[in-house]
Phi, psi and omega in degrees: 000315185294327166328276196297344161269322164299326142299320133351277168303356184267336178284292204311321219275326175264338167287354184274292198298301167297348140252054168249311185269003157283351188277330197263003153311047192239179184303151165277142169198027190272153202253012193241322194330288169003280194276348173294306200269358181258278204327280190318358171262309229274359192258319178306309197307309191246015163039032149236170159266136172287110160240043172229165170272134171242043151258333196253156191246046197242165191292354211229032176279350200266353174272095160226118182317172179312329205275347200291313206323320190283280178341304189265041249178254176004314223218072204246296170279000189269356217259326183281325180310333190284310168352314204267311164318258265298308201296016198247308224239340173058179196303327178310322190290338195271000201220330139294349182267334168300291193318312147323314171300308193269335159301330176274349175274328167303331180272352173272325174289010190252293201292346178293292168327302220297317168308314199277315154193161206292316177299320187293321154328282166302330169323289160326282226292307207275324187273011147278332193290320194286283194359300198307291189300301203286319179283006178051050200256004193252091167247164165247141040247197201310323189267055152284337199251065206193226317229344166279308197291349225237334171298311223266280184310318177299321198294305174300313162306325184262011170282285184313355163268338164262358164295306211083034171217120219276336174279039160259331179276352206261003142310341199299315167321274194324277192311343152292331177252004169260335166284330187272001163274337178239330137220188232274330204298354169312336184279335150330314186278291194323317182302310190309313191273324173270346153333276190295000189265302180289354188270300216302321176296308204304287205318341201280319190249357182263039211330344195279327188239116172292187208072021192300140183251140158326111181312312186308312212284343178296305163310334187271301175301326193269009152271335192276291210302320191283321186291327194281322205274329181312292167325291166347307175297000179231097135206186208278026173231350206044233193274038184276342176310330184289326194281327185283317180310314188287333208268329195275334161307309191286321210261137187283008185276346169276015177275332173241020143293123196285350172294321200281004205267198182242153188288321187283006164258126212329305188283024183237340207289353178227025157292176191287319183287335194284318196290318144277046138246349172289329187280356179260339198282324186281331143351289179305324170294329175288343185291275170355301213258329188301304202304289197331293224291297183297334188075047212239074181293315217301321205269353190280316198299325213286318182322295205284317155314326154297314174264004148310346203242296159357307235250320167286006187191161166256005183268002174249013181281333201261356141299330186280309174338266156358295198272304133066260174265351147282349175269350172277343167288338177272348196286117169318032185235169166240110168309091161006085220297164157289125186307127174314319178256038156257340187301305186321290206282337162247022137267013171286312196301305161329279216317316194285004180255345181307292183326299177315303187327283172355292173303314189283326175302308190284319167293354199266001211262144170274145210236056179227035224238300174000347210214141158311121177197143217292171213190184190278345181236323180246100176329036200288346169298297167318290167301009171249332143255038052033271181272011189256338144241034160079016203246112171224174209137196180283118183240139180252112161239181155294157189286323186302302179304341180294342261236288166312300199313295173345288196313326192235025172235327184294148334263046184299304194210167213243195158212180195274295156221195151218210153317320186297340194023082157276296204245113174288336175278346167268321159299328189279325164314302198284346171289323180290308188311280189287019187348078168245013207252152201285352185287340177283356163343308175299298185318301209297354195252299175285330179294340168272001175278347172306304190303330200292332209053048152289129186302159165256039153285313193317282216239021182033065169180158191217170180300341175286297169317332181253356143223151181307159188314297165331342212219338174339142165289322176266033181250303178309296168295354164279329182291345180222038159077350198304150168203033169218119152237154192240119189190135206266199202235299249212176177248129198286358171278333186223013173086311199325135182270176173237145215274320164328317168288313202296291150326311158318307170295336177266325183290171160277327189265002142255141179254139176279127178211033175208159166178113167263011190116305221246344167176143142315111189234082168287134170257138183315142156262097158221155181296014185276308225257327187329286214316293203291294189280343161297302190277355197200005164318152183222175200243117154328308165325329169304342157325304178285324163291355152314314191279329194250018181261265234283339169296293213291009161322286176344276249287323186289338149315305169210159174264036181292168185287329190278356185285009202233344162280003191232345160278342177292331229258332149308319192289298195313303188284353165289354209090347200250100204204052178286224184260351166266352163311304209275332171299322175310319182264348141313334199277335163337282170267357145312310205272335175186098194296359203254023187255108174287303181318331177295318149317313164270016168266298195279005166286321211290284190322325201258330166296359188048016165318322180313314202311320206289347176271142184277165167293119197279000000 
């Protein structure tokens, strides 16, 4: 019986493990991948590291602080590795080489448990694996190797702590200067490595802790530690990642990457990831008061370090994750066995929940994931009709989208900014621009009674009134040469619409001439583009139908109140503006009685002003 239970658990554990890399077989949609794989074609091609940007087209490239500097930089071989799938393997390769990577971190964290017991492994093993999913941690780029190298090293260190033999660390170097060449997450190892150098002097000289090392072996850890740290130091910042850690907290163009926030800030504090790491921390306390309780300092430093670093950024909880479960591994305890004539029949039961997974996964999965295709972040139409007419130039987007354009246009056409927030003056520019930020309320509310075509007589204002010369969206975009924009109606987390397309529609001097749902593409009237705006002008009006492909997007996303003020606000510049308009904006103003547009819509409805506009 103990055999045949013993096959069993070997079966569940490789049948575990292939649904594990069938859950991460999902579309790419992380919005920074992009510019990870345009930087990693442009390091293949010119076989340097960049150091000015050659994506962007504004006059101040040869200027960049330190923190941009370190971005565009950092991360140069893990950046050439994707690259390199991608130009071998195409989006298949890239979406199996993720599922590969998180299957192998998940199996050092399976196989690491599996000593204290088999159930508990896997358990541990499945709420990283949700973690993982449900907090959107299933990114593809370098810090992918942050969260393999780092699993990989704890693993090696607690092998050395249970041999007592020193050839488990001495890769640690080697694994070091190739992690600090592919991201910044690296000081995460050096932190990892000075733990264990400092818990084994404290156990050496202190009596008061166990776990004391062999003096040779101490000595022997504090050369790989000095050798771990040399390494490390040759790349192209040296030891500047830590001064990036702190500075990327501090600087304010980094306050609203939602990776850099606190688990305690307010838009994090009840996401799906945060809410399992509030649910793992009395874990971590127990560890904590258990280490005290034994006189165990290493695993008690990894706990409290790990979740000290959790509790400043949400982008160290699945590093915290990791350490965790390596640290329940040093822990002096043994979990209790499952009464022997029970092994049988609940590993049959494990198996058959494997099974099920499978079954139910895998036929359900669309097997159209393969491919780039548009998403909240990535424009794949739009840039496709982009190069399938030759149409290329300076392009102004939002930054996320810029990130695929970057990727799939350059060098062709250049973008303003991205993801990378390389230029802090620049964001704060496409944010006056693209006004899509909630201080804009007021502007974004008379530009929607312009579009509406209501005189300005009407409402005592005209478009020119409502922002200074200076603050023009188009004004703003001429000042910075732009003469392509690629840009969506609305923002998908919160609905806000952005006052810039909206502008666009009133001006003259840009023409539309492209929209799929997913973004908007006006081209400048100038004489490069007449031929492209001869052939593919559109009736401005589409707009509204912009507005109301991209509300019921939202809505799938979320119930706010503006996607549902932003399809009325589409029906109503169509002509249509009956009794399901009105429903919309009560369903609106349930969800937020403070949404002025919605408020000035349904006055606009209920005053019946509209009647006086013909139907479109």
């Amino acid at each position: 019986m103990v055999k045949y239970n013993r096959i069993i658990q070997q079966i569940t554990v490789v049948l575990f493990f292939i649904l594990i890399f069938l859950y991460f077989v999902i579309d790419l949609i992380d919005p920074d991948l992009p510019w990870h794989l345009a930087t990693g074609k442009y390091i293949l091609a010119t076989k340097t590291i960049p150091t000015s940007d050659p994506f962007t087209y504004s006059t101040d490239n040869n200027f960049l602080p330190f923190t941009s500097k370190f971005v565009l930089t950092q991360y140069w071989l893990g950046q050439a590795f994707l690259a390199f799938v991608y130009s071998k393997f195409g989006v298949p390769g890239l979406i199996t080489l993720r599922a590969v990577l998180f299957t192998i971190i998940i199996f050092i964290v399976q196989k690491t448990l599996k000593g204290k017991h088999f159930i508990l492994s896997l358990a541990f093993s499945i709420f990283y694996t949700a973690y993982l999913l449900h907090g959107q941690y299933y990114t593809l780029r370098p810090v992918l190797i942050s969260f393999l190298f780092s699993a990989i090293i704890l693993y090696q260190f607690l092998q050395f702590t249970k041999q007592s033999n020193i050839k488990y660390i001495i890769p640690i170097p080697l694994l070091m200067i190739i992690w600090a060449n592919m991201h910044g997450g690296y000081i995460f190892g050096l932190l990892i490595i000075t733990i264990h150098l400092v818990a084994y002097i404290i156990n050496n000289y202190l009596p008061y802790w166990n776990d004391s090392l062999d003096r040779s072996l101490l000595k022997q850890l504090s050369i790989i530690s000095l050798l771990s740290f040399v390494m490390a130091s040759f790349n192209p910042n040296g030891l500047d990642a830590i001064g990036f850690a702190f500075a990327s907290h501090y600087t304010d163009v980094y306050k609203n990457v939602i990776e850099l926030q606190s688990p305690f800030h307010s838009f994090q504090i009840f996401s799906p990831g945060v809410i399992k790491f509030w649910c793992i921390l009395p874990l971590n306390l127990l560890i904590i008061i258990y280490s005290i309780q034994k006189k165990q300092l290493l695993p008690l430093l990894l706990v409290a370090a790990s979740t000290f670093m959790a509790f400043t950024a949400v982008r160290f909880i699945p590093l915290m994750v990791i350490t965790v479960s390596i640290a329940i591994s040093h822990l002096q305890f043994k979990l209790p066995e499952i009464s022997k004539r029970f092994h049988y029949p609940v590993s049959l039961t494990v198996l058959f929940i494997v099974m099920i997974g499978i079954l139910w996964l895998y036929p359900g999965k669309k097997i159209n994931t393969f491919r780039f295709k548009n998403n909240l972040s990535y424009p794949v139409s739009a840039a496709e009709f982009m190069r399938r007419n030759l149409i290329s130039g300076n392009i102004f987007s939002t930054y996320n989208k810029s990130s695929y354009l970057m990727f799939s246009l350059y060098p062709e056409s250049n973008i303003y900014v991205d993801s990378r927030h390389l230029y802090p003056d620049r964001i704060e520019m496409l944010n006056k621009i693209s006004g899509g930020e909630s201080i804009y309320q007021t502007e974004r509310n008379n530009f929607v009674k312009l579009v509406l075509g209501k005189s300005s007589q009407l409402y005592n204002l005209n478009s020119n009134d409502i922002n200074n010369t200076q603050q023009d969206p188009l004004v703003l975009l001429n000042s910075i040469n732009a003469e392509i924009v690629i840009h969506e109606a609305m923002q998908i987390l919160n609905g806000n619409l952005y006052i810039l397309p909206l502008k666009l529609y009133l001006s003259g001097n840009w023409i539309l001439v492209y929209a799929d749902g997913y973004v908007m593409i006006f081209l400048k009237d100038i004489p490069k583009f007449k031929h492209i705006i001869n052939l593919y002008r559109k009736d401005k009006d589409i707009l509204f139908d912009e507005l109301i492909a991209e509300g019921k997007m939202g809505l799938r996303y979320g119930m706010h109140s503006n996607f549902y003020s932003n399809i009325a606000f589409g029906f109503m510049g169509k002509g249509l503006y009956g009794e399901k308009v009105k429903i919309l904006l009560e369903k609106s103003l349930e969800l937020s009685t403070k949404n002025q547009t919605a408020n000035t819509l349904l006055t606009i409805l209920q005053n019946g002003s509209l009647k006086e506009m013909p139907a479109k």
